[in-house]
C-alpha positions as CSV (number, residue, x, y, z in Angstrom):
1,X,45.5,-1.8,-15.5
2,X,46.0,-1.7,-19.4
3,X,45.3,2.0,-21.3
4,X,41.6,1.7,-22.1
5,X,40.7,1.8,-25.8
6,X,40.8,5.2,-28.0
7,X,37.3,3.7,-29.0
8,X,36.2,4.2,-25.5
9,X,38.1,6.7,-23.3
10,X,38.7,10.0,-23.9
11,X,41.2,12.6,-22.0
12,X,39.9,15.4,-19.1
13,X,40.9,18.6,-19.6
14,X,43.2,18.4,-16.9
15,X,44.9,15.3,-18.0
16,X,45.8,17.2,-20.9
17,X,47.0,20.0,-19.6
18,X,49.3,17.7,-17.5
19,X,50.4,15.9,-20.2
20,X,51.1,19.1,-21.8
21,X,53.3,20.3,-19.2
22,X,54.7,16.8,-18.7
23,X,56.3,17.0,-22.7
24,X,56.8,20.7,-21.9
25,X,59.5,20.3,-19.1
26,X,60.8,17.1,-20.4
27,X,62.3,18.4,-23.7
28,X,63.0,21.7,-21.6
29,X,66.3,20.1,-20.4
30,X,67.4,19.8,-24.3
31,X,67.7,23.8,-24.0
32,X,68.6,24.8,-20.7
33,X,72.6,25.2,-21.8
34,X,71.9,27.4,-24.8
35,X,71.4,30.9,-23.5
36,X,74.3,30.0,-20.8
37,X,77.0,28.9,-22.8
38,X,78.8,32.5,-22.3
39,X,78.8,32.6,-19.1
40,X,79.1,29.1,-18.6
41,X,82.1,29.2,-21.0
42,X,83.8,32.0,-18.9
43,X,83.4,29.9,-15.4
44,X,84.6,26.6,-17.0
45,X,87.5,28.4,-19.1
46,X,85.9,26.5,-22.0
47,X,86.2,27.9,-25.7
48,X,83.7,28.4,-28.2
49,X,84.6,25.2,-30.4
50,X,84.5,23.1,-27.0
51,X,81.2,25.3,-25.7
52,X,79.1,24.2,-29.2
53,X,79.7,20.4,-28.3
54,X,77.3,20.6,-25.3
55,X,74.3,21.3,-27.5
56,X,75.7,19.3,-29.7
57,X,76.2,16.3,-27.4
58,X,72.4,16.9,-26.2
59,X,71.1,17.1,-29.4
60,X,73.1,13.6,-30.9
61,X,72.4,11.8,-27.4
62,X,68.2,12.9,-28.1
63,X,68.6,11.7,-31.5
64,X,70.3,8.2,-30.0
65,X,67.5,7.7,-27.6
66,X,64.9,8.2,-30.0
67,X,66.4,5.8,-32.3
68,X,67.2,3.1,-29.9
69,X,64.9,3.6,-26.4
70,X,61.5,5.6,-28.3
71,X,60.5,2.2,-30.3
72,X,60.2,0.6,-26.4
73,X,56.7,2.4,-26.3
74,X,55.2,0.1,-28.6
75,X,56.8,-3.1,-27.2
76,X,56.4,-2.0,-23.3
77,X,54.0,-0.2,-20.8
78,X,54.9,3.5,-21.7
79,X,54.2,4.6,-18.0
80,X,57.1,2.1,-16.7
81,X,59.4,3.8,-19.6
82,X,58.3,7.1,-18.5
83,X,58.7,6.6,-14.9
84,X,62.7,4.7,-15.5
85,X,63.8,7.8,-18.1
86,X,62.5,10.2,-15.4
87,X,64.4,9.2,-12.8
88,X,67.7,8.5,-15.1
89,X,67.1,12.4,-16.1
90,X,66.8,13.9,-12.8
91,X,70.1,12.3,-12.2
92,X,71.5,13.8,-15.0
93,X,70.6,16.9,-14.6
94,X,72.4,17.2,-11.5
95,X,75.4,16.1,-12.5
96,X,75.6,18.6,-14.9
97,X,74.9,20.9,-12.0
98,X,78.2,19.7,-10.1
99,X,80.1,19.1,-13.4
100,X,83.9,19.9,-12.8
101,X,84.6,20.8,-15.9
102,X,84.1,21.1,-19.6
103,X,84.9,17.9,-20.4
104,X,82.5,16.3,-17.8
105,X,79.6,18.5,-18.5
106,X,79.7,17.3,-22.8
107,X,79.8,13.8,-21.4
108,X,76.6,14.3,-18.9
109,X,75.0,16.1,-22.2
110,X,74.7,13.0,-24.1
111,X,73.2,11.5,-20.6
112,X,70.6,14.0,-20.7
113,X,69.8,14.0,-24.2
114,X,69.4,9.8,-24.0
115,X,67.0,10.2,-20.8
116,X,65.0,13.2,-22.2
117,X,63.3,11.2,-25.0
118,X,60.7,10.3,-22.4
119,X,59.2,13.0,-24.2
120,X,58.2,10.9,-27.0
121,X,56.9,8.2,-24.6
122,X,54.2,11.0,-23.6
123,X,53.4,12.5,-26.8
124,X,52.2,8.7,-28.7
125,X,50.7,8.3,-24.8
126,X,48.5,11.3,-24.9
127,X,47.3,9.9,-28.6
128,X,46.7,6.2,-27.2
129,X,44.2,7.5,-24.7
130,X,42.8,9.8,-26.6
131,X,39.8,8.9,-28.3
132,X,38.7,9.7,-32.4
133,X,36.9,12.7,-31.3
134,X,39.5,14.3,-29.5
135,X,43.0,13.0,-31.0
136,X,44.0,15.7,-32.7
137,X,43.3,18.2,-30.2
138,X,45.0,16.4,-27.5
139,X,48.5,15.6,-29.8
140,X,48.1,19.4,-30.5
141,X,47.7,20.7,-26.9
142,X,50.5,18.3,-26.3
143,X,52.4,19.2,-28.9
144,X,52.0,23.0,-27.9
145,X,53.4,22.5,-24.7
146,X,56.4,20.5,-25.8
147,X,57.2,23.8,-28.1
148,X,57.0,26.1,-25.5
149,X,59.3,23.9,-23.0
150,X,61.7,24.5,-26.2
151,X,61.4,28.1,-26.6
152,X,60.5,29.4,-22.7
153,X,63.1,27.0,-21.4
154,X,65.1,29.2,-23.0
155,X,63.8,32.3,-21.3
156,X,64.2,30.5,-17.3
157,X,67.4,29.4,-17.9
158,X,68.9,33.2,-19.0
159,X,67.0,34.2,-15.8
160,X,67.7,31.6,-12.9
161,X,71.7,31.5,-14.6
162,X,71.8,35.8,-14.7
163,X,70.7,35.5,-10.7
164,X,71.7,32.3,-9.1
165,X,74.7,31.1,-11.7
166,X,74.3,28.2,-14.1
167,X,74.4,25.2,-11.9
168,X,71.3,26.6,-10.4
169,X,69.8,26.2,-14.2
170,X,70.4,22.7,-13.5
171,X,69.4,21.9,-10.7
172,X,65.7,23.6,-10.6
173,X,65.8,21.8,-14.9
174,X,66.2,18.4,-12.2
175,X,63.6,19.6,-9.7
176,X,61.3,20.1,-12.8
177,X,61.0,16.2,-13.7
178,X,60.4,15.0,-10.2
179,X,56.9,16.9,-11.2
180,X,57.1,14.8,-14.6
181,X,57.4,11.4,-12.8
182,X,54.6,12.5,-10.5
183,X,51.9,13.3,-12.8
184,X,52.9,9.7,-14.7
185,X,52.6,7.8,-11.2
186,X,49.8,9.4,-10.1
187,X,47.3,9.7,-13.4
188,X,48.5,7.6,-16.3
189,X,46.9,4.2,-16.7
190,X,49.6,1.0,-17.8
191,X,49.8,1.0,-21.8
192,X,49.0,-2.4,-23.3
193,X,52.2,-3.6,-25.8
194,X,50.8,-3.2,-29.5
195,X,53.7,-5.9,-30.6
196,X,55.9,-8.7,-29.0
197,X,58.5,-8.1,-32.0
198,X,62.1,-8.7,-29.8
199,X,64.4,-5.7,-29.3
200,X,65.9,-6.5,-32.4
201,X,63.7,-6.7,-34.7
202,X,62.0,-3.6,-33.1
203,X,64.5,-1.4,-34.5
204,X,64.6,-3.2,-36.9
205,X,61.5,-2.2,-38.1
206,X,62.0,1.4,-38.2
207,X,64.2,0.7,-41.3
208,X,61.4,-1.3,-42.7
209,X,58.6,1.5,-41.9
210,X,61.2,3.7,-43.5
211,X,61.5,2.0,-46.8
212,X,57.8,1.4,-46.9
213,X,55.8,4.7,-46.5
214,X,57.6,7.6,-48.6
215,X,55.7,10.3,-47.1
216,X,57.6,9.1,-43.6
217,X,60.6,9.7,-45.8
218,X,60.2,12.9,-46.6
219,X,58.7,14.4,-43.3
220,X,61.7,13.0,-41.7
221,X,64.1,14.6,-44.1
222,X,62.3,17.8,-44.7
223,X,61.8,18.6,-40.8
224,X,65.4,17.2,-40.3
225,X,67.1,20.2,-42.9
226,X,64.2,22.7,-41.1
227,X,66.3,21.8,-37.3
228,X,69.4,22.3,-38.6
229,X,68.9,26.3,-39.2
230,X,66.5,26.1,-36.0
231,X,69.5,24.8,-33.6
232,X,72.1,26.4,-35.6
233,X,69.9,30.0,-34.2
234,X,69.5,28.9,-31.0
235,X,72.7,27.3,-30.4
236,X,74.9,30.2,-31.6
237,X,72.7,33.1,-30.5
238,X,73.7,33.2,-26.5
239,X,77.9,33.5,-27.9
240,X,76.7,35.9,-30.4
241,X,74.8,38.4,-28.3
242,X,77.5,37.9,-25.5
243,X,79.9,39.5,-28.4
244,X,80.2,42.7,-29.9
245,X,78.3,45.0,-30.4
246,X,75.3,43.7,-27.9
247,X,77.1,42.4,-25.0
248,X,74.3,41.5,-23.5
249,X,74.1,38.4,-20.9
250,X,72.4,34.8,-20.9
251,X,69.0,36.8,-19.6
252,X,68.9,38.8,-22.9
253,X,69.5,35.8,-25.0
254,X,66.9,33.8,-23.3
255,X,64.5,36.6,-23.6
256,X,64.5,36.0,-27.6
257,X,62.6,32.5,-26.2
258,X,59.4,34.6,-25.9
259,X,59.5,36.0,-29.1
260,X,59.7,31.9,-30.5
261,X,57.0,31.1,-28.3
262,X,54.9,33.9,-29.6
263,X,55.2,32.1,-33.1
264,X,54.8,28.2,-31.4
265,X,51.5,29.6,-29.8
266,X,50.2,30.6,-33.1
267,X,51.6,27.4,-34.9
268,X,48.9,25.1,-33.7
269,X,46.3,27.0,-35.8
270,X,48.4,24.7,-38.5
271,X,46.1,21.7,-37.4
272,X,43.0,23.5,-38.8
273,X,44.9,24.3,-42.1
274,X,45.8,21.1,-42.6
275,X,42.0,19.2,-41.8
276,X,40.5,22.1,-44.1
277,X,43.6,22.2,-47.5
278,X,45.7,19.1,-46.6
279,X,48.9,18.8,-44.5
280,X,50.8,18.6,-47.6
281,X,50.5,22.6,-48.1
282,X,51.0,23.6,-44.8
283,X,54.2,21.7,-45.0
284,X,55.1,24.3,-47.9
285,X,54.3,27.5,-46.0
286,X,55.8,26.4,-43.0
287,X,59.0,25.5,-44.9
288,X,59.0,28.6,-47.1
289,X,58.5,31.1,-44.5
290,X,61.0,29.3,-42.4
291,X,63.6,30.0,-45.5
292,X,62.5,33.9,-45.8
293,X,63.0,34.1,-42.3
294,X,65.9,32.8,-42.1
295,X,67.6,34.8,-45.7
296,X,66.2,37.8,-43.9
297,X,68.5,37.2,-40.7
298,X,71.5,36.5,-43.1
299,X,70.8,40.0,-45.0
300,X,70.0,42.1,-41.9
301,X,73.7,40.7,-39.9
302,X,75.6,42.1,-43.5
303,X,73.5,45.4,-43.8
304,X,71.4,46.9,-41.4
305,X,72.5,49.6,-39.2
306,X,73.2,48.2,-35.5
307,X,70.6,49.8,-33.7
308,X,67.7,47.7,-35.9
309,X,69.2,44.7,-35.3
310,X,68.0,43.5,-32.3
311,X,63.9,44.4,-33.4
312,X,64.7,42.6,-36.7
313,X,66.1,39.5,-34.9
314,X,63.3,39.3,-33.0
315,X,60.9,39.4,-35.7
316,X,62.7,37.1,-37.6
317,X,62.4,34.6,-34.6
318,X,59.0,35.2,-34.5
319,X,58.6,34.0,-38.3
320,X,61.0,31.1,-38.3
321,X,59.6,29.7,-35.7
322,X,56.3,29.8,-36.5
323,X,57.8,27.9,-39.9
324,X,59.2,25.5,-38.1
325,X,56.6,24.5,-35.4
326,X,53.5,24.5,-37.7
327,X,55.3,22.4,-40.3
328,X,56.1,19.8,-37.8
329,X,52.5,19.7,-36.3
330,X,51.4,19.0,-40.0
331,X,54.1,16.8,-40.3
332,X,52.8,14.7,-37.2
333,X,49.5,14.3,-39.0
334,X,50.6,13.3,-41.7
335,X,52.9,10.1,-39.6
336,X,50.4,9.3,-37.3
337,X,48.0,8.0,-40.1
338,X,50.3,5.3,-41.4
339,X,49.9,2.8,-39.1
340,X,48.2,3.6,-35.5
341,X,49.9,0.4,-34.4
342,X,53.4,1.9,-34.8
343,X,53.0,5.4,-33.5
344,X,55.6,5.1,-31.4
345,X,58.6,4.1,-34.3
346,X,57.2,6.2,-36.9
347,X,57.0,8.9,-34.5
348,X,60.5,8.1,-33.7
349,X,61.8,7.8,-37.3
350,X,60.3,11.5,-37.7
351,X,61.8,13.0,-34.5
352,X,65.5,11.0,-35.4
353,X,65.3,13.4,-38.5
354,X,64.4,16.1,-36.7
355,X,66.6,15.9,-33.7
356,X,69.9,14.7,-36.6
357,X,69.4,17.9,-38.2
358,X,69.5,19.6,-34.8
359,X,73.0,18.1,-33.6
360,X,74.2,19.3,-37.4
361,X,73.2,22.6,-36.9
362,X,74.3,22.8,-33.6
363,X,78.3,22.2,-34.2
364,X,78.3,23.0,-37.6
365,X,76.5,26.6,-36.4
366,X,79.2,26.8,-33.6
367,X,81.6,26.2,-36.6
368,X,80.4,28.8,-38.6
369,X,80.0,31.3,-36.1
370,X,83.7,31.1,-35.1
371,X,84.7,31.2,-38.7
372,X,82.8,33.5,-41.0
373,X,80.2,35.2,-38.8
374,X,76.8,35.1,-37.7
375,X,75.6,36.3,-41.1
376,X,77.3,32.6,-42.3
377,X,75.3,30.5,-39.5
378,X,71.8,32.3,-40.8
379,X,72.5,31.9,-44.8
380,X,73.0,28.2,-44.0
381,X,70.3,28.1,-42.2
382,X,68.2,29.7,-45.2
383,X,70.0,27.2,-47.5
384,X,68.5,24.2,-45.3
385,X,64.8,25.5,-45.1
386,X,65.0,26.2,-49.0
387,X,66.3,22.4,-49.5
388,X,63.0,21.8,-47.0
389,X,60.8,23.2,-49.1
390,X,62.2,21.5,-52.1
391,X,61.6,18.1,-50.4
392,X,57.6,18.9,-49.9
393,X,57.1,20.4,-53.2
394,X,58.2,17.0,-54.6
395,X,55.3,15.6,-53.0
396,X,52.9,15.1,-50.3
C-alpha cells in the first residue's frame, strides 16, 4: 500500500522510536573507523596519510550517494530504496571486516559511505508519515537518534575494537542493519512517488532547487564549513590521543563520543528556539559557539598544562557539538518548508554540503595533524565555524 497522507496518519510512539534507531545505526557505520584508526593502522602497517583516507573515503562516498541515490526518495517507494541500500551495506560492512589490507579497506569505505545514505531515505520518511501536528517532533526524535548513532558509534567501536579487535567493529556495525532492514520490512508502509521527473532531470533539479531558494544556499554552505571542523575533530582525535603525551587506546578515544552525545541530547531543545525567535538565530548561536569551542581547543593544545587537557577537551566537545547539532536541526526547518514536495533533494542538497565539508575536514585534518599539530587541525576548525557564522549573519 501507498504511505497514507500527512493530513490523515500520524506516527506511534514506537514507530518513532524505531525510526529513530533505524537513522541511528545507519549513519553509525559512517564512524565506526574513527576511534580505530591507531590500532587499525598498526595491524594493517598503514601510515597516518594513508589511515585519514578511510574517513575520508566514507565521508566523499556519503556525500556521492546523497547527491546521486537520496533524490530516488522522491521518484521511488522509499521502503524498496531502504530495503536495496540495506542489504548493499551489510555487505559492505563485512568486507571491511575481512579487508586484506589498507588499500582494500579505503576502497570498501567509499562502498559504505554510498550504501549508508539510506539514512536520508528514513529521515524525509519519518516526515511523510507524519502528520502537521506531529512533524516536527518526529524529524526531531529522528533527527536525535541519527546524532547519537554519530557520536555513541563512536564510543562501541573504541570498546568492541579494545576487546575483540577491529574487524569485530565491523562485523557487529553489519549485524546492526539487518535490524535496520527489519523494522523497514516489517512496519513501513510503500511511499507513493511525489514526481515522474526521469533520473536525469531528477538531479537535475537539485541544481535548479539550488539556484532557486537562497536560504537552501546558505544552509548548505554554512553547515558544510561547520562539518569540516566537526570531522577534522573526530577524524584526527583517535591518532592524536594514541600519541604523546596520552597514549591512550581506541576505548579512550571513543569515550569522548559521550561527552558529544551529551551536547546532541541537549541540541534538540533548538526546535523550540527556533518555533518561539526564528531558525535564523539559532543558526547564529549554534555557529558562534561552534567557533568559541573550537578557538578554545586551538588555545588549550598551545598553552595549558598537560594534565587539564583531557577535562578541557572534553568540555570543548561538549560545546561544539552542541553548535553543530542544534544549528543543523534549525537548519532542517528551515529546508523542509520550501517545497514539501521535494523533501527528499533539498534535504539532499543540505546533507551534500554537510557531508562535502566533512570529507574536507577529514583529509585535510589528517594533513594538518601530521604537519603542524593538533593545535593546527582545531584553529582551522575555528576558522570554518567563524566563516559559518558569517554566512547566517548575511541572512536568514
Amino acid at each position: 500500500m501507498s504511505a497514507p497522507s500527512s493530513a490523515e496518519s500520524g506516527l506511534s510512539p514506537l514507530l518513532i522510536l524505531l525510526l529513530a534507531l533505524s537513522a541511528g545505526l545507519s549513519v553509525a557505520s559512517l564512524y565506526y573507523a574513527q576511534p580505530m584508526l591507531g590500532i587499525l593502522g598498526a595491524d594493517l602497517g598503514a601510515g597516518e596519510g594513508e589511515l585519514g583516507l578511510v574517513p575520508t573515503l566514507t565521508q566523499l562516498g556519503y556525500a556521492l550517494g546523497i547527491l546521486l541515490l537520496a533524490p530516488l526518495g522522491d521518484r521511488h517507494d522509499r521502503r524498496r530504496i531502504i530495503l536495496l541500500k540495506s542489504g548493499a551495506l551489510i555487505a559492505a560492512l563485512l568486507l571491511a571486516a575481512a579487508a586484506p589490507s589498507v588499500g582494500f579497506l579505503i576502497a570498501v569505505s567509499l562502498a559504505v559511505g554510498l550504501a549508508a545514505t539510506l539514512t536520508q531515505d528514513i529521515l524525509p520518511a519519518a516526515a511523510t508519515l507524519a502528520n502537521a501536528q506531529q512533524r516536527g517532533r518526529v524529524v526531531g526524535t529522528v533527527m536525535t537518534g541519527l546524532l547519537l548513532g554519530i557520536l555513541l558509534s563512536r564510543v562501541v567501536s573504541g570498546l568492541v575494537a579494545e576487546w575483540f579487535g577491529w574487524r569485530a567493529t565491523f562485523v557487529f556495525a553489519g549485524a546492526s542493519i539487518v535490524l535496520v532492514a527489519y523494522v523497514a520490512w516489517r512496519h513501513l508502509p510503500r511511499f507513493a512517488p511525489t514526481t515522474d521527473l526521469a533520473y536525469g532531470r531528477l538531479i537535475g533539479s537539485l541544481w535548479t532547487l539550488w539556484r532557486a531558494h537562497p536560504p537552501l544556499r546558505r544552509a548548505a554552505l554554512a553547515q558544510g564549513l561547520l562539518a569540516v571542523g566537526f570531522s577534522a575533530f573526530w577524524s584526527t582525535l583517535a591518532i592524536m590521543l594514541h600519541g604523546a603525551p596520552f597514549h591512550l587506546g581506541s576505548a579512550a578515544a571513543g569515550a569522548f563520543g559521550l561527552a558529544g552525545a551529551a551536547g546532541a541530547l541537549a541540541a534538540p531543545l533548538a526546535g523550540h528556539l527556533a518555533d518561539r525567535r526564528g531558525a535564523g538565530l539559532v543558526t547564529r548561536l549554534g555557529a558562534g559557539l561552534s567557533a568559541l569551542a573550537f578557538a578554545g581547543l586551538a588555545l588549550a593544545a598551545l598553552y595549558a598544562p598537560a594534565a587539564w587537557q583531557l577535562g578541557l577537551l572534553a568540555a570543548g566537545t561538549v560545546l561544539f557539538d552542541l553548535g553543530v547539532q542544534a544549528t543543523l536541526i534549525a537548519h532542517q526547518t528551515l529546508v523542509y518548508r520550501i517545497d514539501p514536495g521535494a523533501r527528499s533533494r533539498l534535504n539532499a542538497v543540505l546533507f551534500v554540503g554537510m557531508f562535502t565539508g566533512m570529507a574536507s575536514g577529514a583529509v585535510s585534518g589528517s594533513l594538518l595533524l601530521a604537519a603542524y599539530g593538533w593545535a593546527a587541525v582545531m584553529a582551522v576548525a575555528a576558522l570554518a565555524a567563524l566563516g559559518a557564522l558569517w554566512l547566517r549573519c548575511r541572512g536568514d
